[in-house]
Every structure is written in C-alpha cells, then in structure tokens.
C-alpha positions in Angstrom: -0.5 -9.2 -7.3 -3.2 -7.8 -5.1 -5.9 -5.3 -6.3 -7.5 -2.7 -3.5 -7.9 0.5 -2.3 -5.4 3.0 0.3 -6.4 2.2 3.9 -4.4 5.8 4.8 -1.9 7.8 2.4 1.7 6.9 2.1 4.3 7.9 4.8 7.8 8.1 2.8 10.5 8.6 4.6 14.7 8.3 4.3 16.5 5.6 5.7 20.3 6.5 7.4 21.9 5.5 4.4 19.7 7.9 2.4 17.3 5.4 0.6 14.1 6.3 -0.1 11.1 4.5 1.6 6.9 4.2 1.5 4.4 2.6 3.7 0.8 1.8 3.3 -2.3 -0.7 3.6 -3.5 -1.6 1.1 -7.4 -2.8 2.2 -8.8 -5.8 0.5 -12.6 -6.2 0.4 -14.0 -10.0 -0.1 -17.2 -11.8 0.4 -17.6 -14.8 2.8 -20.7 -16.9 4.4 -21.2 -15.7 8.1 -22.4 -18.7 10.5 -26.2 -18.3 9.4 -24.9 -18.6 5.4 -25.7 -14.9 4.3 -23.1 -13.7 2.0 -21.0 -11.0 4.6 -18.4 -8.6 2.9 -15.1 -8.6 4.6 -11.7 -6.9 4.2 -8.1 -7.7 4.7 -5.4 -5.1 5.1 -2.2 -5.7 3.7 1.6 -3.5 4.4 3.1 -2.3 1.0 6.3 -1.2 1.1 8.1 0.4 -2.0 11.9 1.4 -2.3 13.8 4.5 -4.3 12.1 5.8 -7.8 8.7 3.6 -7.0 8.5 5.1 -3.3 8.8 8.9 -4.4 6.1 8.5 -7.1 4.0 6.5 -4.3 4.3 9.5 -2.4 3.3 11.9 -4.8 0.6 10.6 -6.7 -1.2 8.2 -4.0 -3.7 9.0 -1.3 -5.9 7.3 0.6 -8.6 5.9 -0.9 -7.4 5.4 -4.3 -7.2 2.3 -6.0 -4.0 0.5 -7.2 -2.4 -2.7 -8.3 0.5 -3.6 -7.0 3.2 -6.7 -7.9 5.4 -7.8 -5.7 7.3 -10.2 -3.3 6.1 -11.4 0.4 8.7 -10.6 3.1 8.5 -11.7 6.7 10.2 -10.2 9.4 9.7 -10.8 13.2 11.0 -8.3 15.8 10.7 -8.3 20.2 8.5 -5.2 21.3 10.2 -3.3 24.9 8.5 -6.2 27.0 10.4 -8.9 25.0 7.4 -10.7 23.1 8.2 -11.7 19.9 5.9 -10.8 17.1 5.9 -11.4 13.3 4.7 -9.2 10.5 4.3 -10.3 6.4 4.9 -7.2 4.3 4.1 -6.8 0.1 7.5 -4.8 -1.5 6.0 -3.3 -4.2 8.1 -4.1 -7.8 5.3 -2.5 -9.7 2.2 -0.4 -9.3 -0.5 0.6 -11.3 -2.5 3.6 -10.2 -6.4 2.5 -11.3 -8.4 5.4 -9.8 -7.0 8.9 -10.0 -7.8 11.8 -8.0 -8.9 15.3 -9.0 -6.4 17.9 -8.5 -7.4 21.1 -6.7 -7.8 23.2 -9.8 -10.7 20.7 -10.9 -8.6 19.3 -13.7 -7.1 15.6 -13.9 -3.8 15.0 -12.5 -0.7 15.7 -14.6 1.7 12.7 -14.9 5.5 13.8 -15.3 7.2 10.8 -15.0 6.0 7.3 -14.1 9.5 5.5 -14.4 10.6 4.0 -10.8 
C-alpha cells in the first residue's frame, strides 16, 4: 500500500488485444538525516500501473498532483534497450485505489462521481 501524490497525470492507453491500460508515478515524500544530521526531506517515485475498469476511472478522475492510495502487487520486469544493455524496472499494479484529494471541476463545483466500481 503506498500513500503519495501524482508526479504527472495518467497516460491510458489500449493494448493490441484491446485491454485497457494506465501509467503514472506516484511521488513519495520522506525525511532522512543528511551527512551533517539535519533532518532532509526526500522523495521516491514509484510506476503504477492499473488494468481494465480501475484504468478508465484512473484516467478520468486523476491528475497530477492529486493524492491517492493505492494497493497492489510488485512486479519486475527487465527488458535490453537498442544497444543491448539490460535493464530492470519494479512496477506497483494497482488492485485498488482511493482518490484522497479531489480536484475542482471547471464550473467551480466538486467533482461528480458516476461510478467508482473497476
């Protein structure tokens, strides 16, 4: 379970097999001792991914900046770049999300929910 903010909004897209698909960082912030022991904030960016129902509502109610909380499972994939280096890559797929910080709409009011079921 990981609790942060949007680092950019989500980027849905299709897969060839018509499956819906979101992207996004979630940023972390946390506080550590720099090497002279003053407390130093520091944050952590994390890939969510979210599949079908969940994706399409990550698309239309998130934006960047907002806060969420989101349960899921750590993947790991690897994958060779065009020069043949290998490189490795830990994603969070979203099983559950909780939107904490809403946005206005445009018209000034709060944001009508329709449907929250993934």
């Amino acid at each position: 379970m990981l609790i942060g903010h949007l680092a950019s909004d989500p980027e849905l897209r299709e897969t060839s097999k018509g499956n819906r698909v979101v992207n996004f960082p979630v940023a972390i912030n946390r506080f550590v001792k720099n090497s002279v022991g003053e407390k130093a904030e520091a944050v952590d960016f994390h890939r969510i991914v979210a599949w079908g129902g969940l994706a399409q509502i990550c698309s239309d109610y998130l934006s960047k900046g907002q806060a969420v909380c989101v349960d899921g499972r750590l993947v790991n994939k690897s994958f060779d770049d065009k020069d043949g280096n290998k490189h490795y890559r830990t994603e969070v797929v979203a099983e559950d999300l909780s939107i904490l910080t809403w946005k206005k709409s445009e018209k000034g009011g709060e944001v009508e929910i329709k449907a929250m079921a993934a």
